[in-house]
C-alpha positions in Angstrom: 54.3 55.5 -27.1 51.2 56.3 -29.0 47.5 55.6 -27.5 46.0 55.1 -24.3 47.7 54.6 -21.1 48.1 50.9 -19.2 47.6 51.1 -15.5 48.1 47.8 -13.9 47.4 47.4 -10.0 48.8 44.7 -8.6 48.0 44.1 -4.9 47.9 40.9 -2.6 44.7 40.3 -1.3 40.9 40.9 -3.1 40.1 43.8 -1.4 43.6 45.6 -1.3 43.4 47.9 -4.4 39.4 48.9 -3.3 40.1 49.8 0.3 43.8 51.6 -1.0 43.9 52.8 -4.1 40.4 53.0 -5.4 39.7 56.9 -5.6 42.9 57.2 -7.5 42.5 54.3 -9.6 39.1 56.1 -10.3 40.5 59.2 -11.1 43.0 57.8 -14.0 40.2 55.5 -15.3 38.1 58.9 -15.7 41.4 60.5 -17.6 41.2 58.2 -20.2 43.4 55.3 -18.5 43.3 51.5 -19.4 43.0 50.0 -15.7 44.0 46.5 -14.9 43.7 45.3 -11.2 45.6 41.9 -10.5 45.2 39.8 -7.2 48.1 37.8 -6.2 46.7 35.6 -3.6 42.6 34.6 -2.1 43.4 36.4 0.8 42.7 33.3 3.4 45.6 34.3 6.2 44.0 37.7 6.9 41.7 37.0 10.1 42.0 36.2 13.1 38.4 36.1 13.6 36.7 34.1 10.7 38.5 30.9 8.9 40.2 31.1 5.6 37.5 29.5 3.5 35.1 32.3 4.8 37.7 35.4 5.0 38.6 34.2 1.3 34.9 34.4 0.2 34.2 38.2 2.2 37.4 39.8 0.5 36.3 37.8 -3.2 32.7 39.7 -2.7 34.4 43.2 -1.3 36.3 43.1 -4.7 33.5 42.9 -7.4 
């Protein structure tokens, strides 16, 4: 395969690949990489503490 390598992250939640694979993803995006992150769900389920509508919007904005 000729030309530049595809990474492609996939992760379930917005802020998954930022708070576990960010320095890494980084680090191949500085070697020349192609890096794709994909986000399989809004991430609604994931508090206890805040309702889905607002935990959905927080991990949305920790992804940008």
């Amino acid at each position: 395969m000729t030309g530049q390598t595809r990474i492609l992250a996939i992760h379930a939640h917005p802020d998954d690949v930022e708070f576990q694979c960010a320095g890494v993803l980084a680090l191949l995006k500085q070697n020349g990489c192609h890096v794709t992150i994909m986000t399989m769900t809004p991430g609604d389920c994931g508090s206890a503490e805040l309702a889905p509508e607002d935990i959905a919007r927080i991990r949305r904005w920790h992804a940008k």
